[in-house]
Every structure is written in C-alpha cells, then in structure tokens.
C-alpha positions in Angstrom: 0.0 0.0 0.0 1.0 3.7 -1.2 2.0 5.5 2.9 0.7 8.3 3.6 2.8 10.9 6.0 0.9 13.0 8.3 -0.9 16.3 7.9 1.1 18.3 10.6 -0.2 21.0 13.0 0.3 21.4 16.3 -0.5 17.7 17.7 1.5 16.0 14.9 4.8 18.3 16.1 3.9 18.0 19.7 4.2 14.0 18.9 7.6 14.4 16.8 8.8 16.3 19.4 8.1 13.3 22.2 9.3 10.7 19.5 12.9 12.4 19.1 13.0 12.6 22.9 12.3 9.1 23.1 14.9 8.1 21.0 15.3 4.3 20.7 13.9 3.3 24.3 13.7 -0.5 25.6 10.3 -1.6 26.7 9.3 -4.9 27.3 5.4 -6.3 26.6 3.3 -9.2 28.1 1.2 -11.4 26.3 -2.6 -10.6 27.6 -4.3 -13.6 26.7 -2.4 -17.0 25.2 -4.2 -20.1 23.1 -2.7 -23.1 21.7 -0.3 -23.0 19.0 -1.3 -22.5 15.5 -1.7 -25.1 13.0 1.3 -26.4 11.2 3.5 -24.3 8.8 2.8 -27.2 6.6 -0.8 -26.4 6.4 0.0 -23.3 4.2 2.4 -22.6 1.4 4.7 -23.4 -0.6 6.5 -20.2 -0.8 6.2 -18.7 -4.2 9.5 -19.4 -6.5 12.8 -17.4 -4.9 13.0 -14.5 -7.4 17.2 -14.8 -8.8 17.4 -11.1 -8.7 16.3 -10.1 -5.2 17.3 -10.7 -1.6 15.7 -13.7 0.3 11.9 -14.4 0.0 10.2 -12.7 3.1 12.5 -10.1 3.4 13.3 -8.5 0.4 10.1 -6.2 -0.7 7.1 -4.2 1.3 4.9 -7.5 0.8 7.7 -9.8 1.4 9.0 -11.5 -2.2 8.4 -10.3 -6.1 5.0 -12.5 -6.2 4.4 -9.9 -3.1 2.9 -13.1 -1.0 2.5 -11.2 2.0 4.1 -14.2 3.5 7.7 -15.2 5.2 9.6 -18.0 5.7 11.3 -16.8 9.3 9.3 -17.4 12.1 7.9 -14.1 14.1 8.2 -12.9 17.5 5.7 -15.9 18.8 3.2 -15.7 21.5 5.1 -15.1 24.6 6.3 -11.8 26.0 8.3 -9.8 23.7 10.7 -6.9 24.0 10.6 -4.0 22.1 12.5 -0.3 20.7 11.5 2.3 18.8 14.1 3.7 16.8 13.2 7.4 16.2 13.6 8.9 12.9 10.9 11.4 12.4 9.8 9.8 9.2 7.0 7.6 8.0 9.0 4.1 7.0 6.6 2.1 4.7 9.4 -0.5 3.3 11.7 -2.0 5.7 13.7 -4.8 4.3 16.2 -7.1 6.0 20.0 -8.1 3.5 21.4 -11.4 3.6 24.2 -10.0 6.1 21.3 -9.5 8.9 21.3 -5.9 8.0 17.7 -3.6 8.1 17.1 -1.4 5.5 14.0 1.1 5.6 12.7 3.5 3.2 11.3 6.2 5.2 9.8 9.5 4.4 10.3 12.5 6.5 7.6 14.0 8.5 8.9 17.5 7.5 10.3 18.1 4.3 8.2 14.9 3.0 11.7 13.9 1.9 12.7 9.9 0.9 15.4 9.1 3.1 17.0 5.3 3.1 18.2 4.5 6.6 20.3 1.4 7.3 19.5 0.0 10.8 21.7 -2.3 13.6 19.8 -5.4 13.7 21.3 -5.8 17.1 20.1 -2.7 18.5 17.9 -0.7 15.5 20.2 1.9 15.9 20.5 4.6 12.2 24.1 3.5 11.6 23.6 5.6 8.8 21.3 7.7 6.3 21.0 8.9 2.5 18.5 11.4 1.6 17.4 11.4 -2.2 15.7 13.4 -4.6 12.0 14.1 -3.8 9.0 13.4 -5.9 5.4 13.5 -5.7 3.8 12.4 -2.5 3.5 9.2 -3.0 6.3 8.3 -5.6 8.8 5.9 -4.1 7.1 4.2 -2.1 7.8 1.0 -3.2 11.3 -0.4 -3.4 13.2 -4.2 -3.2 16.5 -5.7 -2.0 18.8 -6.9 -4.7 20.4 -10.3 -5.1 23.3 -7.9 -4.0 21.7 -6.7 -0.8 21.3 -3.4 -2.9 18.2 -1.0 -2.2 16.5 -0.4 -5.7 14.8 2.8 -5.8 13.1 5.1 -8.3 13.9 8.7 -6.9 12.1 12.2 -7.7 14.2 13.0 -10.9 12.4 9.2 -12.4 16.2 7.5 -11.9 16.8 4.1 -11.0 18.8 3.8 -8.2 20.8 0.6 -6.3 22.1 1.8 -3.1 24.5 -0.1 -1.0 25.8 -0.2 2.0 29.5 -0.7 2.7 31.9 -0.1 6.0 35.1 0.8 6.4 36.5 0.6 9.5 33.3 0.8 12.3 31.6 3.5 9.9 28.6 2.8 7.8 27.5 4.7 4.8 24.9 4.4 1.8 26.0 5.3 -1.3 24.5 4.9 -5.1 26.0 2.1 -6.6 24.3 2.3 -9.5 22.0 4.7 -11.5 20.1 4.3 -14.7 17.8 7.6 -15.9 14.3 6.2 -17.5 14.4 9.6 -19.5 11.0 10.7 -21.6 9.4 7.4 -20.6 7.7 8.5 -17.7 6.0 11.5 -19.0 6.2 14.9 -16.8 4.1 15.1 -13.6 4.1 11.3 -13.5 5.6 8.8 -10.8 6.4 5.6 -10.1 4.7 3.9 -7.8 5.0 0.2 -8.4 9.0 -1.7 -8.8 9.9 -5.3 -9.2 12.6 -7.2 -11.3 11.5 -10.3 -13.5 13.6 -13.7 -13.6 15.4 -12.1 -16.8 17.1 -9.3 -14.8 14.8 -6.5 -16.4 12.9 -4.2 -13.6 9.5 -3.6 -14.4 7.9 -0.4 -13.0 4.5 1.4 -13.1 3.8 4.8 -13.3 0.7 6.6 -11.4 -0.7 7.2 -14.8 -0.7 3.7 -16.1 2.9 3.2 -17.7 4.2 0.0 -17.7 7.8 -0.5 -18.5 11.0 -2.5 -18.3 14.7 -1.3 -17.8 17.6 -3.0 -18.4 19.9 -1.9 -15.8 23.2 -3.4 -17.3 22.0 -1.5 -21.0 20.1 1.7 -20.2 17.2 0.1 -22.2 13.8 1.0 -21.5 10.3 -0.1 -23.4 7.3 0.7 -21.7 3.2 1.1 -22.6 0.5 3.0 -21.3 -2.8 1.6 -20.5 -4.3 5.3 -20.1 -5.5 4.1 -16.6 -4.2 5.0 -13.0 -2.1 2.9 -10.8 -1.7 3.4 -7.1 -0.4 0.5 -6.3 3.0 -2.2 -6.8 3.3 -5.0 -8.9 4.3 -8.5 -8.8 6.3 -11.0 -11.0 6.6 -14.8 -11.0 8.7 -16.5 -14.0 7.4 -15.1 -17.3 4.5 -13.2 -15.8 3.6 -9.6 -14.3 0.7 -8.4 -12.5 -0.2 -4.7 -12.9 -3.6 -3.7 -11.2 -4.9 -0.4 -12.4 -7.9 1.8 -11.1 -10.2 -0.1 -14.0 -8.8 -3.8 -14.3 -6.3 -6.2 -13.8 -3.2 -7.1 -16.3 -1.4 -9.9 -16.6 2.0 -9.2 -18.7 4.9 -11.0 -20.6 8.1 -9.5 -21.8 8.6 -9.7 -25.7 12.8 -10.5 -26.6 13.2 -6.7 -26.3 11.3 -6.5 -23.2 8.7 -4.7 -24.4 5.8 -5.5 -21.9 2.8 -7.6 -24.3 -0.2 -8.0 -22.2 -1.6 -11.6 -21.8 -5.5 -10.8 -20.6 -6.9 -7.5 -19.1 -9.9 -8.9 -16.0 -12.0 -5.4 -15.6 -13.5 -5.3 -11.6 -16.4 -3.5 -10.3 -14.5 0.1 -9.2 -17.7 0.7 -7.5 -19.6 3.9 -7.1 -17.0 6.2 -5.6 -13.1 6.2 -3.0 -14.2 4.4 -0.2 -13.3 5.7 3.0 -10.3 4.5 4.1 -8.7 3.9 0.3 -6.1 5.8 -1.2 -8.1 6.0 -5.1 -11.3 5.3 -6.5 -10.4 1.5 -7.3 -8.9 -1.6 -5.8 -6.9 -0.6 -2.4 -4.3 -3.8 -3.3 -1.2 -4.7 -5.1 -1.3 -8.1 -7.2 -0.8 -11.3 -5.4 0.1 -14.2 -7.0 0.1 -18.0 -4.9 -1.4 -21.8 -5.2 -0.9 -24.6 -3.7 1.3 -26.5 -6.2 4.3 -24.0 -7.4 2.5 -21.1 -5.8 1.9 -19.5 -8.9 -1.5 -20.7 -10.2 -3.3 -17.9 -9.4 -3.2 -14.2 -9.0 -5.7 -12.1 -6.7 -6.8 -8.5 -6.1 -10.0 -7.4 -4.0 -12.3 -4.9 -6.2 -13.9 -2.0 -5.3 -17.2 -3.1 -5.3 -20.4 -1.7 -2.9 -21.2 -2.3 0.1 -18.5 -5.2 0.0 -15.3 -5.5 -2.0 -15.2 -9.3 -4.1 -12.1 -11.2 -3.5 -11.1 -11.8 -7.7 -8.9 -15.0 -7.9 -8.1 -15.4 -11.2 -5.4 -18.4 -12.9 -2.4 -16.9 -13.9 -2.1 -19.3 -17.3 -5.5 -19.0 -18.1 -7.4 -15.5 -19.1 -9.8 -13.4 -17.6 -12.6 -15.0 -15.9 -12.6 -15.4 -12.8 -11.9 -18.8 -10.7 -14.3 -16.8 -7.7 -16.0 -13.5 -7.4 -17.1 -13.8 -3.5 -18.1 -10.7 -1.0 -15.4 -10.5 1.7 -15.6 -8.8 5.1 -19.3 -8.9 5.8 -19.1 -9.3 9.1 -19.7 -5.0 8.9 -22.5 -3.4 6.8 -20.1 -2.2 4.6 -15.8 -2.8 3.6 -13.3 -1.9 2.0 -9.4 -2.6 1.8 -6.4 -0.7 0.8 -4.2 -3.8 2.2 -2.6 -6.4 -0.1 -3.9 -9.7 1.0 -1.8 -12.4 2.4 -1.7 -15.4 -0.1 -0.2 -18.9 0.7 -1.3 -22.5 -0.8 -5.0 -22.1 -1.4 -6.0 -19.5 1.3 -6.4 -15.6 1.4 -6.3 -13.5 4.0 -8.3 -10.0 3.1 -8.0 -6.8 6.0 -10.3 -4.1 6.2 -9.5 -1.0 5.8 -13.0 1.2 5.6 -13.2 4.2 7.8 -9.2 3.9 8.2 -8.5 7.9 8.6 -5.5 8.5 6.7 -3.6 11.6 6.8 -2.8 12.7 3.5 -4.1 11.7 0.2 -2.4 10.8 -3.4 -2.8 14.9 -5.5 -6.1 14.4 -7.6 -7.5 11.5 -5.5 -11.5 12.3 -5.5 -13.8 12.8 -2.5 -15.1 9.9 -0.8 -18.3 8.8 -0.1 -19.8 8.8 2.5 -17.2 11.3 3.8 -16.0 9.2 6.5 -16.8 6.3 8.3 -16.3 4.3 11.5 -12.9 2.0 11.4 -14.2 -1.3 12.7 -11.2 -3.6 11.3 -11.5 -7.3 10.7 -10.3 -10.0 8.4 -11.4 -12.8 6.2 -10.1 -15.9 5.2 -11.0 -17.0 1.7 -9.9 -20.5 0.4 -10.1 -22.2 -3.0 -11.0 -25.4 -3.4 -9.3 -28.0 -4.2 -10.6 -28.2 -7.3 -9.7 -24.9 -8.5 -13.2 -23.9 -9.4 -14.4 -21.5 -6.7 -13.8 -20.2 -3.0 -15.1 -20.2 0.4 -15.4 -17.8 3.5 -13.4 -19.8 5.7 -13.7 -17.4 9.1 -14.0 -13.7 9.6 -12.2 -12.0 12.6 -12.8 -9.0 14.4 -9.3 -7.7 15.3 -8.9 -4.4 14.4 -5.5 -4.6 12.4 -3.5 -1.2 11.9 -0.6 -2.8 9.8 -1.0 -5.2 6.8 -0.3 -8.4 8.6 2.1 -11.1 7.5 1.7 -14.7 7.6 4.8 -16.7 8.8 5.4 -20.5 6.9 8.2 -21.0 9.9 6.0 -21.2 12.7 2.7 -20.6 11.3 1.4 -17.6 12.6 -0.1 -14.5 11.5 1.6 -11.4 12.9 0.5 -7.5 13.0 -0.5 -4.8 14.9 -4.0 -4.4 16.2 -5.6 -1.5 17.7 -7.8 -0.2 20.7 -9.6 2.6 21.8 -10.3 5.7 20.2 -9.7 4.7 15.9 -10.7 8.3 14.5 -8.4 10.6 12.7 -7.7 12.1 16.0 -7.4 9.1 18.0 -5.1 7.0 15.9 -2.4 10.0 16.6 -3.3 10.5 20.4 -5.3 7.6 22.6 -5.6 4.5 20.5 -3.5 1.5 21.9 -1.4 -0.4 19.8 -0.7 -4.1 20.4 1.8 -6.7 18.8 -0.9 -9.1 18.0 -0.6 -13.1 16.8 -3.6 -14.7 14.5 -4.3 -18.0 14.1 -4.8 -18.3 10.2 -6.6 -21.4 11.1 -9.5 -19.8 13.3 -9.2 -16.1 12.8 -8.5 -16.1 16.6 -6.1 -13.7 18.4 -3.8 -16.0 20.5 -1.8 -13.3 22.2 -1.3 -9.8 22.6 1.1 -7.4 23.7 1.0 -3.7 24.4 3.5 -1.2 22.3 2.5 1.8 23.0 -0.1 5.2 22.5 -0.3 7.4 19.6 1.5 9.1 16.6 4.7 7.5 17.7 3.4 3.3 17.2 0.9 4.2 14.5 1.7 2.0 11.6 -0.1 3.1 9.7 -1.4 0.1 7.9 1.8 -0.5 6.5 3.3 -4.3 6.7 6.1 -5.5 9.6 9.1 -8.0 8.1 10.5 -10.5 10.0 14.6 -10.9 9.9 16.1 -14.8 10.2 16.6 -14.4 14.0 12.5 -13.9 14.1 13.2 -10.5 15.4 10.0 -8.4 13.6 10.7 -4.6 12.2 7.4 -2.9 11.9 7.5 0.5 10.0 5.1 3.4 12.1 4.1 7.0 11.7 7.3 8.3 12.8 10.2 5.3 12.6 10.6 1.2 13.1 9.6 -0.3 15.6 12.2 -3.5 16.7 9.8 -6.7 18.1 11.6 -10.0 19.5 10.9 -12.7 21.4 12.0 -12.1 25.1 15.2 -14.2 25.8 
C-alpha cells in the first residue's frame, strides 16, 4: 500500500517532538491472553519461486518477495512476552527490508520536508548506523522499493532515476551510497511517478507509473520499453517467471516480456470500481497490489479485491488461463459495509483480506476524489478466503474481528499470522493521540487472536497500515508514523 505521511499541526509536532526525545527506548510487553499454537507451517504454502534477482523471500520487498505473498519464511516474535524499541527517525517508514548479512534497511519519508530518506539499521540494536536522503518526488512516488540479489536498495527517486544503493563499512563507519544509476528519461512522461518496482527472472525491472505506464529497464544496458494503459495505478506489482501483475484503477493485467522486453499483455480482467473512493482507500479502485500464490508451485493464481459496494469481491483469477474469474465472492461482511487498501496475504490455497473502511489516513495521493460517505467508523477485521481444491471457486473460511493497523504477514516457519492491532479511540484524531497499539498473533486457522502485547499510544506506534518483516533471528521490524519499531521474542 502507497504511505501516507501525516498532515502536521500542532499535535503532529507536539508528537515528533516526544518521539525524538524518546529516541530508541527498551520496553518490554506481556502477552494478555495465550491459546494453543497454530496449526502447522505445513498447512499453508509453498512459498512462491525465490525471485534470482532479489534478496531472500520474506525479506526483500514491502509484501515480502516479487510474487508480493504477503508471506515469510522466518518465524515471528511468537506468542510469549516480547521486548521492544523504537528507533526514532521522524519519518514515516513504509518499506523495511532485511539483506542477507542481517542488516535492516527502511525507506522512510520524513515528517517534514516529506523527503525519501533510506536508513540502514543495527539489527542488534535498530540503531541509524547511517542515512542517504534522495531526490524528492510526488507524495506518494517511491514508495515501493526491493533488495537486490546484492543486498542493494532499488529505488526510483524524484528525478524518475533508477537507483541501487548499498551499504559498505570501512572501518566501524557505515554509509549508503549509489552504486548504481540508470535515468528512464521521456518514458515516464512529466508530472508522472512511479509507484509500483519489481525485477522479473530475466534481470529486467518492471515499473509502473501513477498514470498507467508499464515498462522495463535494463539496468546493465540503459534500455527501456514501456506502454500506457491510459489508466491509473496506485499501487506495486508483482512477478513470477514469465508473468507480471499490474492492477490499475479499472482492471487487472497480466503481462509477458517480448525478446526486447517490451511489456505484451496476456489478458486485461475489468473489476467493479464501485460507485465512488471508499473511506479508508487511497483512489477510486482496488486498495491492493497483485498477489500471486497456489498450492502446487505457488503461482496458479493471481488475486486482487475490487472495489465493489457495500462489499469489496475477493477476484482470484489463474495466472495461465485468461480473464474470468476462478471466484468472485463478498469479503468482510461481518460489517455493513468494507473496503481494503491492504494487499492480501496469499499462501497454498488461502487468502487473507483486511479491512481498511473508515481507516482515517492523513494525506491523500494529489487528484484523488472525495469519498463517499465522507467518513466512516474504522471497525477492522479480516477474512479468510480459500479455493478449493478443485480450483473452481472459493469459500469464507472465518472472519475476525481484530482491528489490524498494519497489513499483517503470515509466517510459513512457525505458522502464525503477525500484525499490529488497535484499541480505543480509531478516528483521525485518536489514531495520533489515545488508541492503543498491540503486537498481536492470528491463528490463520481460526481467525482467533492467540496473544497480545502492548507497544504503546499514539503518533509515535501508529503503523499506519503499512506491513512489519521478519529478519532470520524472528526478530519483527514494523514500520510506524514516525520510525521502526524492533519486536523479539524475550530471551
């Protein structure tokens, strides 16, 4: 999901001001309620196919790998008590990814300024060993990002260039630095952005702008091809071997690469956009990025959740086959009305849709319409959503009531779905002053929250609905309002 940095005023710099001052504190949390372990890792998956050209699955994008699963293979925090910092950096940090050398990476956006900043973090302590500002954009270019198969940050900066930025030591000093840069020129036309970034298994990095280019750039060549679908996009894209996933505010594409890497597409699925922006969404379509999974190669299928009134349809489609739909099916009726801006989890045959209706973001994407109604009550929840196993519809498995703030992520290690839930006040005033936020644990099997532990109030542990990754020690980093948030298992 696109993050959206907060609208300032006096409360927003009377919360900064406590977060600096906090710093990176130690707290410790205790579980409030425990329940027997979750089903079997086994029970969900396979992973989706290890991208060659990014870091390790689970760590290396915003939703976790380039088929953007919303799934990890590290185990989490678990349900015991945790400890916990907050590492302060004044900055909304929507992608935090984790190297192959332990290391944290976050690509944060400062609270003043609005300026992308890449922060590399001790994954000891989640100390800022060190910082690299770049060129900013629109609001909400840049937001999406992945680790390379080189533990290299690729980026898109304000100036539409293609950045890798590493991070190298000399000595006990840490710096970024661009180790790489590639300008995509006249492709993406003036007062456009990129929003969406992901290589294919052929080294090329497809991109997609905020008004519905679609391209591929050959790092190693300077090459770029690209089309335009004359329709917006507002959220990040997914690849699998051979195939891309673009969803725009009208359909659904499925792409292929010609020789020159010209994008061809394979099928275009139009979705319900419904009446009007939903409370709670970003744009006046679907709310998520692409997800492709399946229980044999998890690949068979691709999903998005429409815009459709007073329920959003979960749209699973098969990635070889065209578009009609395998399921059209209503999720998150346990409200009178939903909505999601989350990408789902999806793993083996299941889906796992949050809602996000009512969620009072701060600031909105420049030309985004009025919503309607106006606003609305956050009341949260999930669904669960499974195909059968004969590939020719779906089912509500359960639907939860937790209110999730962050776009949860499933763990295949230890089975467990991990976010951050919320109490108390949930309007645009109380996320940023009241509300309580909780490291939470789901059972993916029941819906049920099997533990909870208390982070904190406020501005300073809102995420923000943005998605927490989970390093190999099963320590989880979970981007906020206003810096990272470092969860672990107490020891």
């Amino acid at each position: 999901m696109p993050y959206s940095p907060p609208a300032g005023g006096r409360l927003a710099a009377l919360a900064l001001s406590l977060a600096v001052a906090l710093g990176a504190t130690c707290l410790t949390g205790t579980p409030a309620s425990a329940a027997p372990a979750a089903p079997a890792a086994s029970a969900y998956g396979p992973r989706p196919p290890q991208n060659p050209f990014t870091a390790a699955n689970g760590a290396a994008t915003m939703h976790g790998d380039s088929a953007s699963s919303g799934t990890t293979a590290f185990p989490g925090p678990g349900t015991a008590a945790v400890d916990y910092s907050r590492t302060a950096l004044a900055s909304a940090c929507p992608t935090v990814v984790v190297g192959g050398d332990g290391y944290v990476i976050a690509l944060c956006t400062t609270i003043f300024g609005r300026t992308p900043t890449v922060h590399l973090l001790d994954p000891a302590t989640g100390a800022d060993l060190a910082s690299l500002a770049l060129p900013k954009g629109s609001l909400f270019g840049g937001v999406y990002a992945y680790l390379d198969n080189e533990d290299r940050l690729v980026v898109v900066d304000g100036g539409n260039t293609l950045l890798r930025i590493g991070h190298h030591r000399t000595g006990s000093t840490w710096t970024l630095r661009i180790d790489q840069s590639t300008p995509l020129g006249s492709t993406v036309p003036a007062g456009d952005n990129i929003v969406g970034l992901t290589p294919d298994w052929d080294g090329r990095v497809w991109f997609a702008t905020s008004g519905g280019v679609i391209g591929t750039v050959d790092t190693g060549t300077g090459t770029v091809r690209a089309i335009s679908t004359g329709e917006g996009v507002q959220n990040s894209i997914s690849t699998i071997p051979g195939r891309t996933a673009v969803a725009t505010d009208h359909a659904l594409y499925l792409l292929s690469a010609a020789p020159d890497g010209t994008p061809v597409v394979e099928w275009r699925a139009p979705y319900d956009r419904g009446p009007a922006r939903k409370p709670g969404q970003l744009s006046w379509g679907t709310g998520t990025t692409p997800s492709f999974f399946g229980p044999r190669s998890g690949t068979e299928y691709v999903t998005i959740v429409d815009n459709a009134a007073p329920h959003g349809n979960l749209l699973v489609y098969r990635a070889d086959g065209g578009p009609d739909p395998v399921c059209r099916i209503p999720v998150l009726t346990q409200h009178a009305r939903s909505g999601t801006e989350d990408a789902v989890i999806a793993s083996g045959r299941s889906v796992f849709v949050t809602n996000t209706y009512g969620y009072p973001y701060p600031a909105l994407p420049e030309g985004a319409p009025a919503s309607k109604p106006s606003s609305a009550n956050f009341d949260g929840g999930l669904s669960r959503i499974d195909v059968n196993e004969r590939g020719t519809g779906c089912e509500v498995v359960w639907n939860s009531p937790v209110k999730s703030a962050a776009l949860p992520r499933l763990s295949l290690a230890d089975g467990k779905i991990y976010t951050v839930s919320v109490t108390g006040p949930t309007g645009s005033a109380g996320l940023n002053t009241f509300a309580q936020y909780h490291h939470s644990v789901i059972d993916p099997a029941t819906g049920t929250q099997t533990a909870s532990s208390f982070l904190g109030i406020g501005l300073v542990y809102n995420p923000l609905q943005m998605r927490g990754t989970a390093g190999p020690d099963g320590t989880l980093y979970q981007g906020t309002e206003t810096g990272v948030v470092r969860i672990s298992a107490r020891r």
